[in-house]
C-alpha positions, 0 to 999 in steps of 0.5 A: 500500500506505502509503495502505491502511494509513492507512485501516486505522488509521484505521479502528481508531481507531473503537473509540477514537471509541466509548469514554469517554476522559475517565474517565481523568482523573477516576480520576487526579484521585480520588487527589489529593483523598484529602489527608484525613490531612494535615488530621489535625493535631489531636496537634498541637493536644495542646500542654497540656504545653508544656514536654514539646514536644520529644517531640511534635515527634517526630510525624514518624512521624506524617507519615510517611503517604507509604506510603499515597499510593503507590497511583499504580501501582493508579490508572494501571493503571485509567485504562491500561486494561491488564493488565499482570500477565496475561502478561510481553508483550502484544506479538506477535513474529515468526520468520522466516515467523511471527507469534506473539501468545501473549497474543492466542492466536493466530498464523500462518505464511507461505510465502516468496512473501509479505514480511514487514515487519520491526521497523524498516520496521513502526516507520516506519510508526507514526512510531517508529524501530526502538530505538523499537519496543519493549514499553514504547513499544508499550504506551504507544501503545494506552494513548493510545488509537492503533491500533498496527500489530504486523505487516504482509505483502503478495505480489507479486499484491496479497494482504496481511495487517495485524494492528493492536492497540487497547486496549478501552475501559475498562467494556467488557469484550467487543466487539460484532463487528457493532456495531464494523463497521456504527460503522467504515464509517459513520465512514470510507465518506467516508475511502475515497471521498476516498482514490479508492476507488471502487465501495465495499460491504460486508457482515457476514457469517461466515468460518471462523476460528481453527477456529470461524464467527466475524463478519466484515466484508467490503469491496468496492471498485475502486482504480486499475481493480482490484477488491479485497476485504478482510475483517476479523475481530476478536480479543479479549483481555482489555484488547485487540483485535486488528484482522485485514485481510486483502485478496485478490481477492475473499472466497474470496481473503480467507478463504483467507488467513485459513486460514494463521492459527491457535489458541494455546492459554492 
């Protein structure tokens, strides 16, 4: 189950391989060259009045420009890539049995033949412990452009569930779902073969989801003698989007399990 998981997140991280990361450095940079009005020294040339230089030395209002400088919460919030005035948390939450991402407009409920991992275990296995795992540190983990697991459930009969989150890259404003799989398995096909997963296909295809045909990803493949199937969809957000896997026996299987999610309304 860890090594699946492993492979999920890598698997996420490709959006991160297709954005231009280097722009946030250069839009943090822009602020530091905007020094034009220290340069602004000319009153202080004005000293034809030597005798009145006490007043002119009052110019420290003048200098007072640090006011105007404080525009560094504008400019992180441009290289983040975030919303963060778009809703008090972008992170889901779970309730016993359910799952709930307001800002994503989805979620889903279980029944007790599936276990659910808590704060503490899902932290573990992000490399965080559970007083770690907060909106802060959330939020600052897909800002450094990781693919963070919020929720993760498996049965005793090999069904499981993962929810990974991402932030979009910066200039793109929605994801091409087509686009984002056929790039996934082009980068990680060697990354499952090597983790010993053998028999491997996929497809693109359609499965019913939060009440509407949505694109999706379907992954066949045989690990320890077993054949599996997991199929992925995508949810976007603005700033964001969540990754969902769901793996079962077969597609029936998988689009079943998608059935236990559903809609949040804005």
């Amino acid at each position: 189950m860890k090594k699946l998981i492993a492979l999920l997140l890598a698997l996420g991280l490709v959006v991160c391989f297709a954005a231009c990361g280097e722009k946030a450095p250069e839009i943090d940079s822009t602020p530091e060259t905007t020094t034009e009005p220290e340069t602004t020294t000319e009153p202080e040339t004005t000293t034809e009045p030597e005798t009145t230089t006490e007043p002119e030395t009052t110019t420290e209002p003048e200098t007072t420009t640090e006011p105007e400088t404080t525009t560094e919460p504008e400019t992180t919030e441009d290289a983040a890539g975030w919303i963060d005035n778009a809703m008090d948390s972008i992170m889901g939450h779970r309730d016993g049995n359910k799952f709930e991402a307001p800002y994503m407009g989805f979620g889903l409920e279980l029944d007790d033949s599936w276990y659910i991992y808590s704060d503490a275990e899902l932290a573990a296995l992000i490399g965080l412990t559970a007083d770690q795992f907060t909106e802060e540190a959330f939020k600052e983990m897909i800002n450094n452009q990781a693919s963070v697991l919020e929720f993760v459930a498996a049965t005793t009969t090999g069904n499981s569930i993962t929810i990974a989150r991402e932030q979009l890259p910066v200039g793109i404003a929605e994801m091409d779902e087509a686009a984002y799989f056929t790039l996934a398995m082009s980068m990680m096909e060697e990354a499952f073969t090597d983790a010993g997963y053998e028999n491997l296909s996929h497809e693109i295809s359609t499965v019913s989801f939060l009440g509407e045909e949505r694109t999706c990803m379907n992954l066949n493949y045989t690990v320890s003698g077993v054949n599996l199937c997991q199929t992925m969809v995508l949810v976007q957000a603005p700033g964001y989007i969540s990754v969902v896997t769901t793996t079962g026996a077969d597609t029936a299987s998988c689009a079943e399990i998608l059935g236990y999610f559903y809609a949040i309304a804005d």
